[in-house]
FIMI-362931 format. One line per 8 residues: for each residue x, y, z of C-alpha. Coordinates in steps of 0.5 Angstrom, whole numbers. Example, Ala and Ser with C-alpha at 12.3 -4.5 7.8 and 13.67 -1.06 7.14 Angstrom:
25:-9:16; 27:-2:14
//
This chain:
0:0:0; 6:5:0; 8:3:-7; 13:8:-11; 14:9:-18; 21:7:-18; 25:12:-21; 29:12:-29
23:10:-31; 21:14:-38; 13:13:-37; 11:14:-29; 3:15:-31; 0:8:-29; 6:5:-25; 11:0:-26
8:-6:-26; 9:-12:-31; 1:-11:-32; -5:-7:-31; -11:-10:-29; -18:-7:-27; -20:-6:-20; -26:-11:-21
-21:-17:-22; -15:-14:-17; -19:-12:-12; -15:-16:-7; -10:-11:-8; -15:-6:-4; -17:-5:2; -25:-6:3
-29:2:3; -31:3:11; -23:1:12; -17:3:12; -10:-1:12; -4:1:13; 0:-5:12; -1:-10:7
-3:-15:13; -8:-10:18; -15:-8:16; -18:-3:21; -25:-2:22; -26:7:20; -29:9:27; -34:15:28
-33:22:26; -29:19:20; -29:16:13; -25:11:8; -25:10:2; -24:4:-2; -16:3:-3; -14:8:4
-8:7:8; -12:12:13; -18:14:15; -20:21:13; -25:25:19; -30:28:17; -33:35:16; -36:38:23
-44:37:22; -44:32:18; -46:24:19; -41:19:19; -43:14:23; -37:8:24; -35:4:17; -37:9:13
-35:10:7; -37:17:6; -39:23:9; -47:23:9; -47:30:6; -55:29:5; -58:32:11; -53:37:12
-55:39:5; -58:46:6; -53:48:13; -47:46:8; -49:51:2; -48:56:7; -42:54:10; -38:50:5
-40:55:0; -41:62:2; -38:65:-2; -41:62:-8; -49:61:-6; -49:68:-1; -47:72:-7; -51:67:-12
-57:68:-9; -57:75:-8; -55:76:-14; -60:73:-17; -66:77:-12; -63:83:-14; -64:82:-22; -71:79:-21
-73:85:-16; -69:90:-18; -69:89:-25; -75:92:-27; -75:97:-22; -68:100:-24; -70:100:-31; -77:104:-29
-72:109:-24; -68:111:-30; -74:112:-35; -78:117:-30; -72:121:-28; -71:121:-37; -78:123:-37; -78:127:-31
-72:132:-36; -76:131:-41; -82:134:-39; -79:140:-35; -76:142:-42; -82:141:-45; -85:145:-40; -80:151:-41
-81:151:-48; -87:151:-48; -88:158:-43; -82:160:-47; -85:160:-54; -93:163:-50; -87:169:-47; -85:170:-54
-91:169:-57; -95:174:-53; -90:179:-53; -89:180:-60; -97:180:-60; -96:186:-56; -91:189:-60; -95:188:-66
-101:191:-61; -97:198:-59; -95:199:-67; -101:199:-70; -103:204:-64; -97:208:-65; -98:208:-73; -105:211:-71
-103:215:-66; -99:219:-70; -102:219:-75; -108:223:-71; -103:228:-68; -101:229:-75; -107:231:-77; -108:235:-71
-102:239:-70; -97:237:-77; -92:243:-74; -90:240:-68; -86:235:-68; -85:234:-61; -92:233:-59; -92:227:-64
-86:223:-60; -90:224:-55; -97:222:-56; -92:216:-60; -88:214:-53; -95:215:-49; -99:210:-53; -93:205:-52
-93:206:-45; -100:204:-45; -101:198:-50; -94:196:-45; -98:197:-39; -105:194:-42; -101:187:-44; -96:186:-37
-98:179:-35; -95:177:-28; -89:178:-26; -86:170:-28; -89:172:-35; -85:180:-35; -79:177:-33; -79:171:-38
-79:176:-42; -74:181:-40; -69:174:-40; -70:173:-47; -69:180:-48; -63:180:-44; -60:174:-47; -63:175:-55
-58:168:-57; -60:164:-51; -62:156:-54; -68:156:-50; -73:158:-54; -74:163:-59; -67:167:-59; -67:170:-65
-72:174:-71; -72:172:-78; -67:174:-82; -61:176:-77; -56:176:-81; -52:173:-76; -56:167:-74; -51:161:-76
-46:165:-73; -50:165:-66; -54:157:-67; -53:154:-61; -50:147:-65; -52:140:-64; -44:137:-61; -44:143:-56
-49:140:-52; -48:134:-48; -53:133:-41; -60:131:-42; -63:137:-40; -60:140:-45; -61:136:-51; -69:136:-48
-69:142:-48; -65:144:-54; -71:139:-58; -76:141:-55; -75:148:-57; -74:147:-64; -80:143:-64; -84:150:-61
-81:154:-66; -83:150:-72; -91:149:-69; -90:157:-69; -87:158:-75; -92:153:-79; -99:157:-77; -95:163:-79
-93:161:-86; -98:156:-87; -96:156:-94; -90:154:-94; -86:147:-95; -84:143:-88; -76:144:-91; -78:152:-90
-80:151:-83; -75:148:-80; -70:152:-84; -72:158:-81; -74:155:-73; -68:152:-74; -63:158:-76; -59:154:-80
-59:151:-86; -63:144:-87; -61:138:-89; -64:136:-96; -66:129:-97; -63:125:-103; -69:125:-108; -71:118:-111
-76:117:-117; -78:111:-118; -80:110:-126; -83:103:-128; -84:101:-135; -88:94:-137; -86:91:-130; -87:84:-131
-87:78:-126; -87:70:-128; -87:65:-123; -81:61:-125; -84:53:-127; -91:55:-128; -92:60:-133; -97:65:-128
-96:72:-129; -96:75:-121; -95:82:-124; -96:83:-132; -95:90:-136; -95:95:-130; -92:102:-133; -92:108:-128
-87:113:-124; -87:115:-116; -86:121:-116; -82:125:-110; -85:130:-105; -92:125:-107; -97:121:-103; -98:114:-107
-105:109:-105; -104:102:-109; -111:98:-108; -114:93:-112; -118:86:-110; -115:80:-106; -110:76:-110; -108:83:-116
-101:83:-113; -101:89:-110; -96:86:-105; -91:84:-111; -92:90:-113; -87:94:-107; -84:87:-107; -81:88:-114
-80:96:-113; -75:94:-107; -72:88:-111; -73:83:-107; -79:79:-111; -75:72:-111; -78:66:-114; -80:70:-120
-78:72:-127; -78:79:-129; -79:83:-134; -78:90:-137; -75:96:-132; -75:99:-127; -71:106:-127; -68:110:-120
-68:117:-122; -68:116:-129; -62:111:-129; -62:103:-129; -59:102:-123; -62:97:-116; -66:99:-111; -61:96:-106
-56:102:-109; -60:105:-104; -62:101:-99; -61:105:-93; -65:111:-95; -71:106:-97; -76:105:-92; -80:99:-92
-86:98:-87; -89:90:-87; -96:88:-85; -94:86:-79; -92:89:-74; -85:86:-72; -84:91:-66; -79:89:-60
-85:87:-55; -80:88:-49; -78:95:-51; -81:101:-50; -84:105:-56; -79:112:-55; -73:105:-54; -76:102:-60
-76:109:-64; -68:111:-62; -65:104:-63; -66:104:-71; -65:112:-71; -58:112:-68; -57:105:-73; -59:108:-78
-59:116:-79; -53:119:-81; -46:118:-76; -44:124:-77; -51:128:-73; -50:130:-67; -53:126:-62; -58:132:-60
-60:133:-67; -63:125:-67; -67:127:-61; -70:132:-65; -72:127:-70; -75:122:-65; -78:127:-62; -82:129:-68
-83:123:-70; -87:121:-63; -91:128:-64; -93:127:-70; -96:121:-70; -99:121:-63; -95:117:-58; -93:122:-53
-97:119:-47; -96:112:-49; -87:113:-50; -85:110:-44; -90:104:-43; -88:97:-46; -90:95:-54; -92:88:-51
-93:80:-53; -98:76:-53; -96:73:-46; -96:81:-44; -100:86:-45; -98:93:-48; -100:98:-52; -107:97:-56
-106:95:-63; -107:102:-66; -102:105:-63; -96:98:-64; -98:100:-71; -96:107:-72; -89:105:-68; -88:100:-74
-89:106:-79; -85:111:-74; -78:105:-73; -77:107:-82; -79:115:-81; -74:116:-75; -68:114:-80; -71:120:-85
-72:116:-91; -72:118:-98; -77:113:-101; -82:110:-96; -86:103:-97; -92:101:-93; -96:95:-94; -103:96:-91
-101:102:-85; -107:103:-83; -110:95:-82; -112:94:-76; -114:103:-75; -119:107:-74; -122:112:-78; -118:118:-73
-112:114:-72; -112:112:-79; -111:120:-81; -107:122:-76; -102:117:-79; -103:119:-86; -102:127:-84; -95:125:-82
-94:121:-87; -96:127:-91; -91:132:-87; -86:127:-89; -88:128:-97; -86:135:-96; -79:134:-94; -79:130:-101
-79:123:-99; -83:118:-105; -89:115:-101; -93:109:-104; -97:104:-99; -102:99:-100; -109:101:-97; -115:97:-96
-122:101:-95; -120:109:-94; -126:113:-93; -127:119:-97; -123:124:-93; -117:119:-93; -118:117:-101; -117:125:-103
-111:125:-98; -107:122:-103; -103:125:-108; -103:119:-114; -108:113:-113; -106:106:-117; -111:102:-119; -109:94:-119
-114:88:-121; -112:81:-121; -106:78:-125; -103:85:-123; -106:89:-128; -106:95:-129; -113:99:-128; -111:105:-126
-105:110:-125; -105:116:-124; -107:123:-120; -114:121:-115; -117:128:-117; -117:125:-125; -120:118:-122; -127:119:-124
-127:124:-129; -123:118:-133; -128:112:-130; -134:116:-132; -131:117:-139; -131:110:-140; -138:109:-137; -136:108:-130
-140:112:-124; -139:112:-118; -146:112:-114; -147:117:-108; -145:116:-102; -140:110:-104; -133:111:-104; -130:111:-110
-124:106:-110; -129:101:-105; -133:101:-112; -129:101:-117; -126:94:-113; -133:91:-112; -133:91:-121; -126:87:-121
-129:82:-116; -135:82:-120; -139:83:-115; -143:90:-119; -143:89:-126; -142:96:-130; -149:99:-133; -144:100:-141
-144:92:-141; -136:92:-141; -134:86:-137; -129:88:-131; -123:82:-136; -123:89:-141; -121:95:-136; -114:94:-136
-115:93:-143; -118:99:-144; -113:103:-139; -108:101:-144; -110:103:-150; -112:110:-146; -105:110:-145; -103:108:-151
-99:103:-149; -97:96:-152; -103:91:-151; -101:83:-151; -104:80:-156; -107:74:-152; -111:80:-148; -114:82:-154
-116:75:-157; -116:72:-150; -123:68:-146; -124:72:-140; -122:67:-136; -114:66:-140; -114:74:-138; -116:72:-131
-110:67:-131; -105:71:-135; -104:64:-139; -101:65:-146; -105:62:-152; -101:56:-152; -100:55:-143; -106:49:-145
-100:44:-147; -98:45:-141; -104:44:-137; -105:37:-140; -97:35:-139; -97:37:-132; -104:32:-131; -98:27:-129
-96:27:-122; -89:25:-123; -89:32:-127; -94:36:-122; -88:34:-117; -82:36:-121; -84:43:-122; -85:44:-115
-79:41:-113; -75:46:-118; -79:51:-117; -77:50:-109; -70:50:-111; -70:57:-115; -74:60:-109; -70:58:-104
-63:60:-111; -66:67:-111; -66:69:-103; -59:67:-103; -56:70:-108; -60:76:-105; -57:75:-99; -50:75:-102
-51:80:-107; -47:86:-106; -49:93:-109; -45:99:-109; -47:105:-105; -50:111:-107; -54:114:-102; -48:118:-100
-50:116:-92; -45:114:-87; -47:110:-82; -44:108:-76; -39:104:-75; -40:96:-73; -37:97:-66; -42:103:-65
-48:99:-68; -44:92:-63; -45:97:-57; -52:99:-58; -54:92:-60; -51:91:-53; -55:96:-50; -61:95:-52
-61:86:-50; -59:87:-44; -65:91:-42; -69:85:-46; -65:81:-41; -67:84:-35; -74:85:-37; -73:77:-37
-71:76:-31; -75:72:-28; -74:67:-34; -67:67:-32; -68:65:-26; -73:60:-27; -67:57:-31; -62:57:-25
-67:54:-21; -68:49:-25; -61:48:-26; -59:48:-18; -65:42:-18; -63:38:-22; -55:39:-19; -58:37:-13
-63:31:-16; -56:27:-19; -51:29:-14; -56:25:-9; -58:20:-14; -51:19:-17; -47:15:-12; -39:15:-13
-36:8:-15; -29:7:-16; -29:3:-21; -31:7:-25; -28:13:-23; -35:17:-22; -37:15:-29; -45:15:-27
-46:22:-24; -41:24:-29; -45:22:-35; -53:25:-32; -49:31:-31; -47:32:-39; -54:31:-41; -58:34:-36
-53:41:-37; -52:40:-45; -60:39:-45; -63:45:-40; -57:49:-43; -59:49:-51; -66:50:-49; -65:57:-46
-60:59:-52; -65:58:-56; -69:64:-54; -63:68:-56; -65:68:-63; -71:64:-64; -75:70:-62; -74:75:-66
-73:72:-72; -77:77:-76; -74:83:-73; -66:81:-74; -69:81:-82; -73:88:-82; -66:90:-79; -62:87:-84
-64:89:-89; -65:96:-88; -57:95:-88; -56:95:-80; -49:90:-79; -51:83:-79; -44:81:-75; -46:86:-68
-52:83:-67; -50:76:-67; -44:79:-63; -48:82:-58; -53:76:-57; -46:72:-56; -44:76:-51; -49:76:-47
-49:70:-47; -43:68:-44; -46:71:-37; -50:66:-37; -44:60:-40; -41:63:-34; -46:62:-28; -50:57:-31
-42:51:-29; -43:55:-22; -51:54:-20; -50:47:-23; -44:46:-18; -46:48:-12; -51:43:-11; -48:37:-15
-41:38:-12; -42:38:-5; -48:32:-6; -44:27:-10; -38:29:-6; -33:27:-12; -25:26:-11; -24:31:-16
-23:38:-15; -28:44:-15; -24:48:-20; -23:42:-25; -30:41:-25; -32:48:-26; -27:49:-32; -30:42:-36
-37:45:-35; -35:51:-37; -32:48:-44; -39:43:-44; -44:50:-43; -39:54:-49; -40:49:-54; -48:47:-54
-49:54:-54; -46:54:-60; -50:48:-63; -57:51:-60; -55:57:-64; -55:53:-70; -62:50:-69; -65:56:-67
-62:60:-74; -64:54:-78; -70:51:-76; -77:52:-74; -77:54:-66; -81:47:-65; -76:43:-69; -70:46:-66
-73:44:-59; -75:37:-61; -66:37:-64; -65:40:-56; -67:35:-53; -66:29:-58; -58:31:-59; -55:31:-52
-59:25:-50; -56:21:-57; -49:23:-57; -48:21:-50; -51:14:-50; -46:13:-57; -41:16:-52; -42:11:-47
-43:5:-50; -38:-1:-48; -37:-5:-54; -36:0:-60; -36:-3:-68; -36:1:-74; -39:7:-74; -42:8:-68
-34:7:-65; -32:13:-70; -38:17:-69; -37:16:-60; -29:19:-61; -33:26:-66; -38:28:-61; -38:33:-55
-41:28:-50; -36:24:-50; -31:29:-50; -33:31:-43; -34:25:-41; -26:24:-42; -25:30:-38; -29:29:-33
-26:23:-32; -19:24:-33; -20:30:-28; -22:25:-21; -18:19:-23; -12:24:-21; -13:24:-15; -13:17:-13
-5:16:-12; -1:10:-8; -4:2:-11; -9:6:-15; -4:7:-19; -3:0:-20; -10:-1:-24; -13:5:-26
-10:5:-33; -14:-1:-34; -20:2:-32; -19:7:-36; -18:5:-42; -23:0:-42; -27:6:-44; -21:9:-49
-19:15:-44; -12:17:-43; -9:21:-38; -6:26:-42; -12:28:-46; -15:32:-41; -12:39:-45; -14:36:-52
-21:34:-48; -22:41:-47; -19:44:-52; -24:40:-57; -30:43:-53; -28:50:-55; -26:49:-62; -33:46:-63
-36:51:-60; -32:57:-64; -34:53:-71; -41:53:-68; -41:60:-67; -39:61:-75; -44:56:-78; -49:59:-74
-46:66:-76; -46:64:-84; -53:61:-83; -56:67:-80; -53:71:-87; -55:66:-92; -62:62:-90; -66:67:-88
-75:66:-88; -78:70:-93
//
């Protein structure tokens, strides 16, 4: 039992002997567990108060409070379990535990303190400059008062006494006493006044008149100011200016206002013309016209409505405008700005609105609002400039009062519908686009909302930005608010395009009258669907022939000879070989297996295609947008807490089932609790990473194709995922540990499951980009629990023994293992090779264990990184 290696030996790792056999054929080399022997002839019984392992020359005592009753041979932890956490490992649960009241408490709270301070300043600037534009107001009102006094004054004194001139600046400096007199308000509104007087180029406020020469030399500018209150006050100011200067100059273009409110010179937006000729979708393998013959223009500083009947292609149609209609072929041109150029050229001053609202639920509507404005305006504005913009923003579509409240999910409750939406239509305005497409903005909206939203879009079109959005049932005060009204019918015909004053005056010059009290476009779609046949016998198949012969524009010619029904359908005259080929199921089968293929070509290759830059804007760089990415998923994370801690519960429950469960054998070097611990952690672990990307699948692609960096938003979630890859080891530890009582140290424990947590987060993060979110669960589940069984396996053959040695589980179970097997010395030595490599381990692979772990998570990372990029959903 005193064995020594003996010296000049090249390899001391097992020992010296002749052979080595496992423990379960040479037991008789050890001392029985509850006993010690310190000679090879002497076997003690342990005595109470201590324990003996299997193989002890001594016995070792126990630790105070712990059961260990006489030939034990281990110390009964399992009664002292709640009293050890505090005491063995205070440290770690103390601060764990506090850590964990302090984030689920204190999270939500600490976020609402700071966001009623932010509204506290915010309001108090409000409020200033509110008081600040009514002195003004009211003291130019009586300047205005006491000139045209005086001018009457002296016109009568003039008349009177035309010799004296004295008496005239008299009678001129006494009715300015009196009109001055007549118009003081309290003493807080004349001192007010006299500030601004005092200080005339004061920011706060109307500091100037029109037309000072020196304007731009005194404006106060954006990078000069740095506190909140200041930046607060600084927008809120301007926004008062322009109130006033729009109901003083009613006539003038929102550029002109803000010019003059702002006393500086404004920044002109790019102009972007969309011209269109002959637009012309096929679906690739089945010969169906989705658009066909569309022949138009969107103009700048214009208000465009699409409308047209279920299944007439409207969403196609701005599909086709933003170049990313996939799965088609198309025909004709489509020009930007008289140039045949791409859409994407100019992808990050183009806005696109999608039906649905893919709006982070967890964020407020000022925090949804300033993410993308800081992502995506300029890099080179100063940041009080920005807060202007989503200060207009907020104003203009009325969320003021709903600013600080949650936008809400499904499982809890926000903000109302009406009011999510308009946050949709504010993320693209707060970027200040030059193009601006919206798909059915107002669905979902009541009449007063729905106006609200179109006046803003309005006061955008008269900064110049091209506006064109699908609409569905305007009411008639809404349907004259637009500029040009495109008419669709099925199979993306056009049956209209042009200014809405001119709709029914060209309608009724085909014989087409609208009834009273029915608006206009809800008339002409119940003709395309049918419901109303006209009263001139023309079928509804004929109007987009008509507004092509109107228009003088090329007519197909299966459109002139044509059955209404190939019309409808868009088939040409010889789609009916076609038709009878595709009776065949095989043949049905292939053409949606290539039509599958094609769709899925097309995204990709929009994903990958690279178009030069012409937007002439600089956004920030990767780092920056990294930083607010990281911003804004920690207060998702902290709005999550209670998640969080259901994980860690979770996990300290299951440390604490299989450390009790599991009992250490040395045969096997603890091989069992090991191998529960590896599923148990792999599988908890992978279900909770697959939320950091699961979730916002359809936000990551509205952002990503605004032109916001792919790579910080992956980078961000990754690193707030390594706070969890750090804890998660420890939580699980500091219940399994002390229950299971291994020979292995703490901190070879941690390291291992730290290496096992890093990896499965990567694979998680596969699943989760790749799959569907219940297939990526299902994949969760199945893959730990499978790989570790083909781990494990005693006798392996052919694949399955090539596959063991290429799996993570098995990976950690060699580092485990290795790690305890360590600390067994003296006769262990002896017979622990053979153990050992009867499940292929090695002593010296516990560095290459780890460091395959971490590799496998670092190529995870990019596979999922390369997924994110290459197969998003449509």
């Amino acid at each position: 039992y005193g064995y020594q290696i003996p010296p000049g030996k090249n390899n001391h790792t097992c020992g010296s002997a002749d052979s080595w056999v496992p423990v379960g054929e040479g037991g008789e080399l050890f001392c029985s567990p509850g006993s010690y022997c310190p000679t090879t002839t002497i076997t003690i019984p342990c005595s109470s108060g201590h324990y003996c392992q299997m193989g002890s020359t001594s016995q070792t005592s126990c630790f105070k409070l712990t059961s260990c009753p006489p030939n034990t041979a281990n110390q009964n932890l399992h009664a002292y379990g709640i009293i050890l956490i505090v005491s063995e490992s205070i440290f770690v649960q103390v601060i764990l535990t506090t850590s964990l009241l302090i984030i689920v408490n204190c999270s939500d709270q600490a976020l609402s303190t700071r966001e009623r301070r932010a509204a506290k300043r915010r309001e108090d600037a409000a409020k200033h400059a509110r008081e600040t534009a009514q002195a003004r107001h009211r003291w130019k009102a009586a300047q205005d008062l006491s000139k045209i006094r005086q001018i009457g004054l002296q016109e009568q004194i003039s008349r009177t006494f035309s010799r004296k001139k004295s008496s005239k600046q008299g009678g001129a400096m006494e009715s300015m006493d009196k009109s001055q007199t007549s118009n003081d308000g309290s003493k807080d509104l004349t001192n007010m006044v006299r500030s601004i007087d005092d200080d005339p180029h004061g920011h706060d406020g109307f500091h100037m008149k029109i037309g000072d020469k020196n304007i731009k030399k005194h404006a106060p500018k954006g990078k000069q100011l740095h506190t909140h209150s200041q930046i607060f006050k600084y927008a809120y100011g301007q926004l008062e200016k322009e109130k006033a200067m729009e109901e003083d100059h009613s006539n003038m273009t929102f550029s002109g206002v803000i010019s003059m409110a702002t006393d500086t010179d404004v920044r002109s937006r790019p102009v972007i013309e969309v011209a269109f000729k002959d637009l012309t979708l096929t679906l690739k393998g089945k010969k169906k016209h989705l658009l066909r013959c569309v022949t138009g223009k969107l103009m700048p500083g214009r208000v465009s409505a699409v409308m047209g009947p279920s299944g007439a292609g409207k969403t196609t149609f701005l599909s086709a405008l933003l170049g990313k209609a996939t799965g088609c072929t198309r025909t004709g041109s489509i020009l930007i700005n008289g140039k045949n150029e791409s859409i994407l050229c100019y992808k990050k001053i183009v806005g696109f609105v999608p039906q649905d609202d893919t709006v982070h639920g967890n964020l407020t509507v000022e925090e949804n609002l300033r993410f993308n404005a800081r992502c995506r305006l300029s890099a080179d504005m100063p940041k009080a400039d920005k807060v202007l913009v989503i200060e207009r923003v907020i104003e203009s579509l009325g969320l003021q009062a709903v600013r600080d409240s949650l936008v809400g999910t499904v499982e809890k409750r926000g903000i109302s519908g009406g009011q999510r939406k308009r946050v949709n239509v504010g993320i693209e305005m707060v970027m200040e686009p030059s193009l601006l497409i919206l798909d059915e903005p107002t669905t979902g909206l009541d009449s007063s909302s729905s106006q609200l939203l179109l006046k803003a879009l309005r006061r955008e079109a008269l900064e110049g930005v091209n506006i064109c959005m699908v609409i569905h049932q305007p009411s008639y005060a809404m349907f004259k608010m637009f500029d040009d009204f495109i008419l669709l019918a099925k199979g993306g015909l056009t049956v209209y395009h042009g200014p809405t004053k001119k709709v029914e005056e060209y309608f009724s010059g085909i014989g087409i009258v609208v009834p009273d009290r029915v608006t206009p476009p809800d008339h002409y779609i119940d003709i395309l669907e049918g419901i109303i046949k006209p009263s001139n016998n023309m079928t509804h198949e004929e109007l987009p022939v008509r507004w092509m012969l109107h228009n003088g524009y090329p007519v197909p010619p299966d459109m002139l000879e044509g059955s209404s029904e190939k019309t409808q359908m868009g088939d040409d005259t010889d789609d009916h070989h076609g038709v009878v080929e595709e009776h065949s199921f095989a043949g049905e089968l292939w053409q949606d297996v290539r039509c599958h293929v094609e769709l899925h070509k097309d995204q990709v290759h929009l994903n990958f295609l690279q178009s030069k830059d012409l937007s002439n804007r600089r956004n920030p760089s990767i780092l920056r947008q990294y930083r607010y990415y990281l911003g804004r998923v920690t207060k998702q994370r902290l709005r999550e807490a209670r998640l969080q801690a259901a994980d860690l519960l979770i996990l300290l429950l299951a440390g604490a089932c299989l450390g009790t469960l599991a009992k250490v054998d040395d045969e096997t070097f603890g091989s069992t609790g090991y191998t529960y611990t590896v599923i148990a952690v792999s599988l908890l672990c992978m279900i909770s990473a697959l939320r950091s990307f699961s979730l916002d699948k359809l936000h990551y692609m509205r952002e990503s194709a605004s032109g916001i960096s792919s790579l910080a938003y992956f980078l961000s979630k990754d690193t707030l995922d390594l706070f969890n890859t750090i804890l998660k080891p420890l939580v699980y530890l500091s219940m399994f540990y002390f229950f299971n009582s291994p020979r292995s140290t703490f901190e070879d424990n941690y390291v291992v499951l730290l290496c096992l947590v890093y990896c499965v987060t990567g694979l998680a993060y596969i699943f989760a980009i790749y799959l569907e979110p219940s297939s990526a669960q299902l994949c969760s589940v199945l893959v730990p629990v499978v790989l570790t069984l083909v781990a494990t396996q005693e006798e392996q053959t052919g694949l399955v023994k090539y596959l063991g040695r290429l799996c993570f589980p098995k990976w950690a179970m060699e580092a485990f293992i290795i790690a305890n097997a360590e600390r067994y010395s003296g006769v262990w030595l002896l017979t622990r090779c053979a153990s050992l490599r009867q499940s292929n381990y090695a002593l010296s692979h516990w560095s290459l264990s780890l460091s395959l772990l971490i590799l496998t998570g670092v190529i995870s990372r990019f596979v999922a990184y390369f997924l994110l990029i290459t197969f998003q959903k449509k």
